[in-house]
KOLDRENBA-132294 format. One record per residue: residue number from 1; x, y, z of N, C-alpha, C in turn; residue in one letter. Coordinates in steps of 0.001 Angstrom, whole numbers, plus 500000, padded with zeros to 6 digits. Layout:
BEGIN
NUM X Y Z X Y Z X Y Z A $
...
end
This chain:
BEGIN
1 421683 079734 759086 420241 079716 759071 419698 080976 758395 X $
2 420555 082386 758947 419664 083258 758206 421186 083461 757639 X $
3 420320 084451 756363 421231 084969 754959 422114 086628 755815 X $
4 422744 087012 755303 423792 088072 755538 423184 089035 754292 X $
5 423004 089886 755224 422458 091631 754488 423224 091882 753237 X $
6 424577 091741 753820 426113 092335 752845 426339 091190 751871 X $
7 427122 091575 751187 427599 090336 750344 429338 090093 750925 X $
8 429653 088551 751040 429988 088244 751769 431199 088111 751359 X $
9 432642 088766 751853 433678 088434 751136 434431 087692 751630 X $
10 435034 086532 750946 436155 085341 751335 437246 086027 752177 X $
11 438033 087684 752483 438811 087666 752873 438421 088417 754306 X $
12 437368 087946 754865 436545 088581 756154 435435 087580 757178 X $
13 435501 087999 758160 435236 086867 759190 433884 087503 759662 X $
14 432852 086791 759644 431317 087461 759676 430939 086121 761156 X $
15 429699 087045 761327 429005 086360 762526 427768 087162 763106 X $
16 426859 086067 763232 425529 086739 763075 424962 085984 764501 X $
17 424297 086785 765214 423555 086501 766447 421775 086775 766024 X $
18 421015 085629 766527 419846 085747 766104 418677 085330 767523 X $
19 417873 085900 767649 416722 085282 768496 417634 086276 769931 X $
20 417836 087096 769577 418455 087432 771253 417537 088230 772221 X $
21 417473 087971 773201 416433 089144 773833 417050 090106 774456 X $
22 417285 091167 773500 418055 092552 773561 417091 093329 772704 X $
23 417290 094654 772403 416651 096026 772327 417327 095829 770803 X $
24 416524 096249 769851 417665 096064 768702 417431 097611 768175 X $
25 416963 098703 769004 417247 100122 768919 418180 100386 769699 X $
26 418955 100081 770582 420048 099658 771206 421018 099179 770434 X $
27 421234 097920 770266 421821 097764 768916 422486 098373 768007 X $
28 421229 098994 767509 421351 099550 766204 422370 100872 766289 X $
29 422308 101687 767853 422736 102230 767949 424904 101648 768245 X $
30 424814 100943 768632 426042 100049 768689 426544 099635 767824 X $
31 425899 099051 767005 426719 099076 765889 426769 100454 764612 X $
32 426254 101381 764594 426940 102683 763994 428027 103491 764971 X $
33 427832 102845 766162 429181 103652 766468 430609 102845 766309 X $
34 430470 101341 766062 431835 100799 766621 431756 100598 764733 X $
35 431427 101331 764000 431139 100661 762065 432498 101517 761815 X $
36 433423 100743 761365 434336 101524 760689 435979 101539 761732 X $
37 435470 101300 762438 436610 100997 763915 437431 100338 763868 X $
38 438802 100009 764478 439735 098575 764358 438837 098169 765457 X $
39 439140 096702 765537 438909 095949 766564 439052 096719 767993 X $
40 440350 097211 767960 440869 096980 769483 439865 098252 769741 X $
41 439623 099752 769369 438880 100683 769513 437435 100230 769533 X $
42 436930 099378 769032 435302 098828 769028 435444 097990 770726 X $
43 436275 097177 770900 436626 096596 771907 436178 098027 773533 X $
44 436809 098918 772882 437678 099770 774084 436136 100537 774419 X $
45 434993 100546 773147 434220 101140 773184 433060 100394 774091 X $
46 432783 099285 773703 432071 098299 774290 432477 098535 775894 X $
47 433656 098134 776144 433874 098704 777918 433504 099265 777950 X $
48 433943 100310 777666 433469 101819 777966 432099 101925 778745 X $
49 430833 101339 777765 430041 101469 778329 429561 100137 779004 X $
50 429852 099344 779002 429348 098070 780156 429823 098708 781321 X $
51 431282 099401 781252 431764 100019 782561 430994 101472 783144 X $
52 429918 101370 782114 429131 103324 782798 430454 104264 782799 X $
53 431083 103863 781838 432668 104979 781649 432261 106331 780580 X $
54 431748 105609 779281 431763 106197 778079 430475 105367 777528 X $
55 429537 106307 777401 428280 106403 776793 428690 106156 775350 X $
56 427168 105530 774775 427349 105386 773307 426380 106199 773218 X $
57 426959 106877 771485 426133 108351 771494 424796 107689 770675 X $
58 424104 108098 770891 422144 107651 769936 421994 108708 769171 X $
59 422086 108288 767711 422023 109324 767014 420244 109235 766231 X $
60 419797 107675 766382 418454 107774 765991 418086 106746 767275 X $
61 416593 106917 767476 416019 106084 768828 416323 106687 769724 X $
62 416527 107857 769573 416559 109180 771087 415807 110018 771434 X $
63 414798 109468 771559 413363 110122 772332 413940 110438 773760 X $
64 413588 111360 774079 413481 111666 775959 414672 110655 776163 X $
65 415931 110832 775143 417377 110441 776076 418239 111368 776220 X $
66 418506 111332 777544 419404 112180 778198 421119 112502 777560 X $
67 421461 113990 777348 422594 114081 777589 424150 113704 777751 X $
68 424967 113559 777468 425742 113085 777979 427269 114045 778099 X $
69 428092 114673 779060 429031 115279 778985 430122 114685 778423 X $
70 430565 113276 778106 431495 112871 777680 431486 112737 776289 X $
71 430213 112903 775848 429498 113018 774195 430030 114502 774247 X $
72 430086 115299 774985 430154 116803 774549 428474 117122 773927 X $
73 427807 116944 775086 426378 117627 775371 425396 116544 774383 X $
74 425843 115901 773592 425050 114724 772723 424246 113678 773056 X $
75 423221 113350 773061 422169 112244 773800 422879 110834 773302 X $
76 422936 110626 774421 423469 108945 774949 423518 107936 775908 X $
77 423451 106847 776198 423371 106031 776949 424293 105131 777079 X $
78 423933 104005 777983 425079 102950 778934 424057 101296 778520 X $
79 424319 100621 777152 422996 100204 776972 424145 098716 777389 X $
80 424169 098202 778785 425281 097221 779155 424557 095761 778296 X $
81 423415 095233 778362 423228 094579 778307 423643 094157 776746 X $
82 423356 095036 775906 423411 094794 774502 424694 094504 774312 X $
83 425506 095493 774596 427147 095515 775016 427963 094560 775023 X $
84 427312 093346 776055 427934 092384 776622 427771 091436 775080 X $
85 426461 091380 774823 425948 090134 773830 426928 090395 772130 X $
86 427517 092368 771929 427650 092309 771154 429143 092089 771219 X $
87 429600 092293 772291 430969 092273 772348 430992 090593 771987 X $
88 430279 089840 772734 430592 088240 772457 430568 087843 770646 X $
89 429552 088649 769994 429246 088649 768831 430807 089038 767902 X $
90 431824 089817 768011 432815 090948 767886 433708 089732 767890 X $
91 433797 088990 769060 435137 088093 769341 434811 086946 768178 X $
92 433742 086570 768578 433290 085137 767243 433727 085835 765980 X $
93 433308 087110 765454 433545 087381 763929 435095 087489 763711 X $
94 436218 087800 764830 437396 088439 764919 438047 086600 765050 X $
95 437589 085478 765157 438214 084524 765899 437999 083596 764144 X $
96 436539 083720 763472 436271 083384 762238 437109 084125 761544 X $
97 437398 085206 761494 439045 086094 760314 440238 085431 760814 X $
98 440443 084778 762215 441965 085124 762611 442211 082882 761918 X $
99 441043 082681 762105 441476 081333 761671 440668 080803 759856 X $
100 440461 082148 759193 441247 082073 757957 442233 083057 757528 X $
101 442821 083240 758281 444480 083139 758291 444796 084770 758165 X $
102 443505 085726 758447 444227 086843 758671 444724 087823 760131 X $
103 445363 088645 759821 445824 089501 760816 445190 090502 761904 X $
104 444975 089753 763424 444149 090360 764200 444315 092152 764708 X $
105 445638 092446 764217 445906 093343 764465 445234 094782 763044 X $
106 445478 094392 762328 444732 095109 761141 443164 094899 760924 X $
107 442509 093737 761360 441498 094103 761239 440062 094917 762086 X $
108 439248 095619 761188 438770 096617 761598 436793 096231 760517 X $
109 436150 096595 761946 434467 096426 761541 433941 097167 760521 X $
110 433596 096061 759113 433682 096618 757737 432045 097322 757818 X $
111 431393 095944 758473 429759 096273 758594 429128 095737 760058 X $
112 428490 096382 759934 427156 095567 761037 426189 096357 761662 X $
113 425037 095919 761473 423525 095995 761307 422835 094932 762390 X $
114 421657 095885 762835 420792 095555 763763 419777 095125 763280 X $
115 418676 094245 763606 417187 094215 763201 416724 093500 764142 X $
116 415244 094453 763810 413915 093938 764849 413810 092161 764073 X $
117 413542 091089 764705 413356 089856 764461 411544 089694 764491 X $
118 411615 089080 765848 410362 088580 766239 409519 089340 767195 X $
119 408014 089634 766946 407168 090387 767994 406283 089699 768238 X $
120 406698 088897 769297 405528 087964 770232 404737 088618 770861 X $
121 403250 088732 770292 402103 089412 771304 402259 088653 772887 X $
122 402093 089348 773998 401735 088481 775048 400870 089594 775911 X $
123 399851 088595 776465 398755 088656 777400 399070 088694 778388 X $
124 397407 089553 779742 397381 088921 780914 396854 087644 780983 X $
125 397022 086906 781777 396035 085749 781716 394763 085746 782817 X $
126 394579 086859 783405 393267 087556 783944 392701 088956 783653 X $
127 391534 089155 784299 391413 090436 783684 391982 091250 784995 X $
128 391799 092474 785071 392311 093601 785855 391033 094699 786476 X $
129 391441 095139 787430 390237 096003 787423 390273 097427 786949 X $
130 389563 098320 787379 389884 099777 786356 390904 100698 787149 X $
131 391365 100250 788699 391989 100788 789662 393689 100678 788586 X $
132 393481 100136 788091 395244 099948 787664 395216 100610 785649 X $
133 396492 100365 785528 396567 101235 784177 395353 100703 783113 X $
134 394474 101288 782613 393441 100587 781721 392272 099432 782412 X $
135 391954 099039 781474 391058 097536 782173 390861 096530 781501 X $
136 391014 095151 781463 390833 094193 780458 392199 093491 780132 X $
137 391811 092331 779729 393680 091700 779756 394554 092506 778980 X $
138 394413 093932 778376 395312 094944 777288 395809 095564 778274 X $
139 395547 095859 779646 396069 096779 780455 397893 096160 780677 X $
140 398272 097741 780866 400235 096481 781104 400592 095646 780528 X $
141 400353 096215 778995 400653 095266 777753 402137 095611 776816 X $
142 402991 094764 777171 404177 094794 775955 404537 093671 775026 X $
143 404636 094242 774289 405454 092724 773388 406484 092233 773599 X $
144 406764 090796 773120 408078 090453 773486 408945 090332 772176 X $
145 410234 091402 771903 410650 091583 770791 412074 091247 770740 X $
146 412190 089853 769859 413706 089806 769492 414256 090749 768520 X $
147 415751 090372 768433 416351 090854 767762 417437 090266 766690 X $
148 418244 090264 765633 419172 089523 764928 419992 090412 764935 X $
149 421715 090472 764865 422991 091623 765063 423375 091001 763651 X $
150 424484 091428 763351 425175 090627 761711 426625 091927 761780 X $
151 427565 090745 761802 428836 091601 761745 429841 091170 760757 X $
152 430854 091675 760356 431710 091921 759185 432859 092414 760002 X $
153 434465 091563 759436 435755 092094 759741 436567 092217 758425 X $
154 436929 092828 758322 438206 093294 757437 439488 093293 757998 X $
155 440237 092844 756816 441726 093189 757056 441846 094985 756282 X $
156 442366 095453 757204 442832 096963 756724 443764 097279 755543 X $
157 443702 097504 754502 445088 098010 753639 445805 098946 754148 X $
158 446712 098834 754602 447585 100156 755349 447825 100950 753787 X $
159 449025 100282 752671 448833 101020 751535 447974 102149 751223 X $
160 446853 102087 750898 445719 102756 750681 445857 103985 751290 X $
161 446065 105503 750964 445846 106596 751821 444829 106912 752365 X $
162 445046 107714 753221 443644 107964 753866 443155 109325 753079 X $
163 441660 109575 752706 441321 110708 752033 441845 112012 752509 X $
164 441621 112134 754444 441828 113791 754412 443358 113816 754921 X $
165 444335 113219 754071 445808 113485 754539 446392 114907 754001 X $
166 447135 115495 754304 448057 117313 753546 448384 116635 752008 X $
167 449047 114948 752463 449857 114603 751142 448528 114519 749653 X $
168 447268 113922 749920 446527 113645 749294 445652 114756 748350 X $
169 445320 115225 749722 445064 117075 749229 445852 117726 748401 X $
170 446864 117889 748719 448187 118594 747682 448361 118058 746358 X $
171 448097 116562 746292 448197 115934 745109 446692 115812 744064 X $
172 445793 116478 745252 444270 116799 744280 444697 118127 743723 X $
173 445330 118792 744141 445268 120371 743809 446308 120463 742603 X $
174 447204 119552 742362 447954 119474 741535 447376 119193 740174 X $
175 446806 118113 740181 445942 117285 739448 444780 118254 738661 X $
176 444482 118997 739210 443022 119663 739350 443810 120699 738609 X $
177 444958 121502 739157 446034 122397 738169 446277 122142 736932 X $
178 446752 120562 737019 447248 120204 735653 445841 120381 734227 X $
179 444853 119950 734655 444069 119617 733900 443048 120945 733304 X $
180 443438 122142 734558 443115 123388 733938 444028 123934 733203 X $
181 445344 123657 733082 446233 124469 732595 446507 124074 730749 X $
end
């Protein structure tokens, strides 16, 4: 129904949750922490905090949020609810890779992105008097705001080095030698 942010590659298992009634500053924060992760570590992370074990750190949408010692003093939270919906989101994209035919063990979250969806104005359906917050059906007024998630799996190239290895480094410095010399 809806289109995918990323462009979409044949050798990766995507899955998109839409209309959810979750926080998608929450979210948003959930998926930059588990972006780049294998599975099983995005997995371990999601517990973490459904279990109030291990906070996810908020690096934007951290107004007046608290602390966290397991962050090592960094503002974070226990956002369970989102957690639960995204972890379900995680298994669908990991279950779409494993049944076109790749390897659950190598793959690892290429992308995924949060967005605000829908902002349903809603009303009182009386008025109020001035004894309570404001006056007029605006008093104790929130919107009701969905959200859409969109996720991406990869198979990992083990091949591929990793940038900050001794071996890689040594072989920039070589390189970088040769071409001055």
């Amino acid at each position: 129904m809806y289109k995918y942010s990323f462009k979409k590659d044949e050798k990766a298992g995507c899955a998109q949750g839409h209309d959810w009634k979750g926080s998608y500053k929450d979210l948003t924060n959930i998926c930059s922490s588990v972006k780049g992760k294998n599975v099983k570590k995005a997995y371990e992370i999601l517990d973490g905090a459904i279990a109030l074990e291990k906070a996810i750190p908020y690096r934007n949408h951290n107004t007046g949020c608290g602390h966290r010692s397991e962050l090592g003093g960094k503002k974070g939270r226990y956002p369970r609810k989102e957690c639960v919906l995204f972890k379900k989101l995680l298994q669908n994209a990991v279950a779409n890779a494993v049944n076109k035919g790749l390897d659950e063990s190598k793959l690892f979250v290429s992308a995924a992105r949060a967005y605000k969806q829908n902002d349903f104005p809603r009303y009182r359906r009386f008025f109020v008097s001035s004894a309570t917050l404001g006056y007029g059906k605006r008093a104790v007024w929130a919107n009701y705001v969905t959200s859409r998630t969109e996720i991406e799996v990869k198979e990992r190239d083990e091949s591929v080095k990793k940038r900050n290895t001794k071996e890689a480094k040594a072989e920039a410095r070589k390189a970088k030698k040769a071409k001055g010399v």
